[in-house]
Every structure is written in structure tokens, then in C-alpha cells.
N, C-alpha and C positions, 0 to 999 in steps of 0.2 A: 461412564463416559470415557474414562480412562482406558479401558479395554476397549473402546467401538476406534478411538483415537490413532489406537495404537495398531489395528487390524485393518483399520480405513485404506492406507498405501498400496496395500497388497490387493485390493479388488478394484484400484483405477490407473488408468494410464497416464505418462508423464503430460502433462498440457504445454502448449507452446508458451504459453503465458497466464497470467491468474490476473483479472480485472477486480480490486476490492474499490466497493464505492463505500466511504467512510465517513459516519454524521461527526465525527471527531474535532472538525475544522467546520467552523463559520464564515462563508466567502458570496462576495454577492453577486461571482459568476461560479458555475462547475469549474474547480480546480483542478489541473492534476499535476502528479508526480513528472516529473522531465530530468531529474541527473539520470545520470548513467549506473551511480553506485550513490542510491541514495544513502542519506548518513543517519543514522539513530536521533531520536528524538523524545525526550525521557520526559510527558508529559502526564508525570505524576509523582505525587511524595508522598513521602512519610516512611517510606518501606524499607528491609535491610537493605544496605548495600551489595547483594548480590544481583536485586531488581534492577540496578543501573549498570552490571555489566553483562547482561543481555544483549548478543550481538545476533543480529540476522543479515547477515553478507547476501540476501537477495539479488540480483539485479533489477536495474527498472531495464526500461525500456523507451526512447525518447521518441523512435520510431513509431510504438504504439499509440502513445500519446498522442501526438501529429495527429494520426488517422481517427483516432477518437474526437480529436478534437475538429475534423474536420467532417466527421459524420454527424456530430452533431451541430456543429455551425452549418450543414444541411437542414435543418430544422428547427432554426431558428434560436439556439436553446447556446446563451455565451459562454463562452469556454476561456480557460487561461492558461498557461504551463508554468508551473514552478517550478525553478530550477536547482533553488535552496532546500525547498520543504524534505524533511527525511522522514521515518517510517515510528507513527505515532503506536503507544502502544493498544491501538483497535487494528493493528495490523501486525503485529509481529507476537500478541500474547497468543489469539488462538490457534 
């Protein structure tokens, strides 16, 4: 895995943006991401202290969000922005 990981980058092109839909969070509409620079969010224990200083300086994008959320408020389906939530580790470990 480690080897397909690490050769992966080199056989695709940059994306404008990466959409992870995350079972991480319990919310009883589709949540999403809205800071601008979301902020880490260390939702798990027990592990060295190297696990908690894990930084992933991603951007979001609030912009996207919007239109996500407005594609699916097209069809019926409630959507919400969160503007606190930061980046759990179902998204910044793989």
C-alpha cells in the first residue's frame, strides 16, 4: 500500500478541488466544511504525541460549499455550513 501511495501522485493530475464525504460526524442535515482554513481536529486518543501534531494546511473552500449546498437543496436533500468544524482524522490520516 505504501508503495501504490507513494507512486499514486505521479499517474494523476492536480484536481481543482477534492470533495470527501465523511461518516465521522453525526448531523441530522449534510454538513459541510465552510472556513476558509479549516482548523485540525484531533478526534482521537490515546496515541504518542506525534499523532496530535499532524498538521494538514489544506484549504477548504466556502465557495464550493455554497454550490454543493445549493445543488443539493435542489433536491430536496438539507444541507448546512459549518464554519467551526475542522478536519477530522477520516480526512487528513489517508
Amino acid at each position: 500500500m505504501i508503495d501504490f501511495m507513494t507512486a499514486l501522485p505521479k499517474q494523476l493530475t492536480r484536481p481543482d478541488a477534492i470533495l470527501v464525504i465523511s461518516a465521522h460526524w453525526e448531523e441530522t442535515n449534510a454538513t459541510l466544511l465552510g472556513a476558509e482554513h479549516p482548523p485540525m481536529f484531533y478526534d482521537y486518543y490515546g496515541f504518542p504525541d506525534e499523532a496530535y501534531a499532524i498538521q494538514y494546511p489544506a484549504p477548504g473552500s466556502p465557495e464550493l460549499a455554497k454550490r454543493i449546498v445549493a445543488l443539493l437543496s435542489q433536491h430536496n436533500i438539507p444541507t448546512r455550513v459549518d464554519l467551526q468544524r475542522g478536519f477530522d482524522h477520516g480526512l487528513f490520516i489517508p
